[in-house]
N, C-alpha and C positions, 0 to 999 in steps of 0.2 A: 504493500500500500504506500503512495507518495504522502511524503510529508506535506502536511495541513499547506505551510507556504509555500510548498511547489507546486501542490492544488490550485490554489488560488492564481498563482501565477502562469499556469497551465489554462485556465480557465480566459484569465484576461489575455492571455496573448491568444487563444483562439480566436475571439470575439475581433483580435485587430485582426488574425489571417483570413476572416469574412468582409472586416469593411473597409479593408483596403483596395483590394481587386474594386470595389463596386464602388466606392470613389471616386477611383481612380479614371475608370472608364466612364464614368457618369461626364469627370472632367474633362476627359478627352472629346467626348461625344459630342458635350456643349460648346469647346473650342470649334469644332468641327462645323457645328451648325452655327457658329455665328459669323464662320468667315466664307460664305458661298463658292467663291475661285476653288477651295481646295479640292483636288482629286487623289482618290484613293490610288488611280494608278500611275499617277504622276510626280506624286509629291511625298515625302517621309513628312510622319506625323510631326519630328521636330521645325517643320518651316511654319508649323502654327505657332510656335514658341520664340519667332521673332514679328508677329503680326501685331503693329501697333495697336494698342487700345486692349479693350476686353479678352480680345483670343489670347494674345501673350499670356496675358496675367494666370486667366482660367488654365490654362494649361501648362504654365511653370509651378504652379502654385500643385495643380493637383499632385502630379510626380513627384514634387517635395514633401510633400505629404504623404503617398501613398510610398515612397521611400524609409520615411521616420517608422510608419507606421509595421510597417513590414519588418523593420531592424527588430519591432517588441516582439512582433510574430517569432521571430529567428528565433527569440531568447525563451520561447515555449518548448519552441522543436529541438532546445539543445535539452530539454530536461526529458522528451520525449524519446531522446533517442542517446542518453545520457550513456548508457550502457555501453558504448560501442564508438570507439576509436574513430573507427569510417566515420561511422554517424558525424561525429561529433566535427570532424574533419572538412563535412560534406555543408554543416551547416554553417559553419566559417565562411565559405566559397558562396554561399548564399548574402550571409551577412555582409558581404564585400559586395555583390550584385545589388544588393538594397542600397549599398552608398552608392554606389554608381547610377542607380534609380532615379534616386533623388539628386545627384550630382548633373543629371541631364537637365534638369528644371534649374538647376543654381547658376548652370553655365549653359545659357540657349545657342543657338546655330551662330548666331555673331560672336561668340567668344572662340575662337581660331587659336591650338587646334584640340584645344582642351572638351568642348563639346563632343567632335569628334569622338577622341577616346575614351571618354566614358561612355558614350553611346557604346562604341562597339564592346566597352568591357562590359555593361550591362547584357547583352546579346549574347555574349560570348560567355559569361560564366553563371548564367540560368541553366542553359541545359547542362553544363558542365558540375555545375554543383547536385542537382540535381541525380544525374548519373553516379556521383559519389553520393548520394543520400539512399539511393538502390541498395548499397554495399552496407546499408548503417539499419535500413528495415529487415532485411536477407539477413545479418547477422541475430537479430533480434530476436527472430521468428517471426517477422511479422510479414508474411509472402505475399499477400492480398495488396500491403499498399506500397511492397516492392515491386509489383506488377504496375499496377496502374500508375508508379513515381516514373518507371522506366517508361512506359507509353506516354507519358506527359513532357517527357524530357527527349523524347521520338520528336513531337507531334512539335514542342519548341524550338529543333536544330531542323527541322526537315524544309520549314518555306525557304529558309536562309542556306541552304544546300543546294537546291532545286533552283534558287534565284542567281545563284553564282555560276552554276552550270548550266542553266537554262534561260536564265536572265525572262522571266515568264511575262516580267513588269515592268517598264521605265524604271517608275518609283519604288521608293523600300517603304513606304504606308503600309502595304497587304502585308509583307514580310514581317514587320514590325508589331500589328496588327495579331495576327496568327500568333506568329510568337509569345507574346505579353499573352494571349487570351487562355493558352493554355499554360501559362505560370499561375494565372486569376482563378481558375477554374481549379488545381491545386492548393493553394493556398486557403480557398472555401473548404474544401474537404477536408484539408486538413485540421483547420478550424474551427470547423466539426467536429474532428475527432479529438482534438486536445479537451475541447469543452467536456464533451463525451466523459473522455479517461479521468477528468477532474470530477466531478459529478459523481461516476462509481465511485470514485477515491471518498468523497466525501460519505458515501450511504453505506461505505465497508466496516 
């Protein structure tokens, strides 16, 4: 049984790996919609993030946010997966993808070339972390969401695979897009299941 305050903190960091994803894209959505020009297949979601006025804002501000918020997530899933080296390993490389999250919104397309490589280091160590967090549920025993970590961390490298060898799009939107939505869609589940495991914890 986890101790009382890793309950709790089990508990609250679920609750952020739910309302961060849904934020996040709430904020993107609404940059989206309030700058008409943009194209999904033209444009990377970061040129909303130098649109004077409202689109800027709403959409550096979400990332920033949906960054912080994701770092408290991280600090569940290291108690979740506390047991295990990988684990613990896998969620470090996370923890670094959520600074670089939020690092996108801090430093927009006009800061040259620091935008840049947080973007790609965001991209680039989601599914990589990810794939190390495979290694941290598998050791655990916990197969089921060793499964569905590894399909999630599939479905997040595979547009940006497919886009480099097939270039499908002008733009990196879709690619972007895709990627982030299946980081979002783990992050729910998983915060899920933190709240979940805190919950039994408390009723044992």
């Amino acid at each position: 049984m986890l101790n009382p305050k890793y309950a709790v903190l089990l508990k609250i960091s679920g609750v952020y790996g739910v309302l961060a994803p849904v934020l996040a894209f709430t904020f993107i959505l609404a940059a989206v919609s309030s700058y008409p020009p943009f194209s999904w297949t033209n444009n990377a979601l970061s040129d909303l993030g130098v649109v004077p006025g409202v689109t800027a804002g709403v959409f550096n501000s979400g990332l920033i946010i949906c960054g912080v918020l994701c770092l408290m997530f991280a600090m569940g899933l290291y108690v979740l997966l506390t047991e295990s080296v990988v684990g613990r390993v896998g969620v470090f490389v996370f923890g670094l993808a959520c600074v670089a999250l939020a690092a996108i919104g801090t430093f927009p397309e006009n800061v040259s070339p620091t935008h840049y490589l947080v973007s790609v280091a965001f991209f680039v160590l989601l599914p990589i972390s990810l794939l190390i967090i495979v290694g941290g549920f598998w050791r655990t025993g916990q197969v089921q969401m060793a499964a569905f970590t590894l399909a999630v961390a599939v479905v997040a490298a595979l547009p940006w695979i497919l886009y480099f060898s097939v270039h499908y799009v002008p733009g990196v939107a879709i690619p972007e897009a895709v990627s982030g939505l299946a980081g979002a869609v783990w992050a729910v589940a998983l915060g899920y299941k933190m709240m979940s495991v805190a919950s039994q914890s408390k009723t044992a």
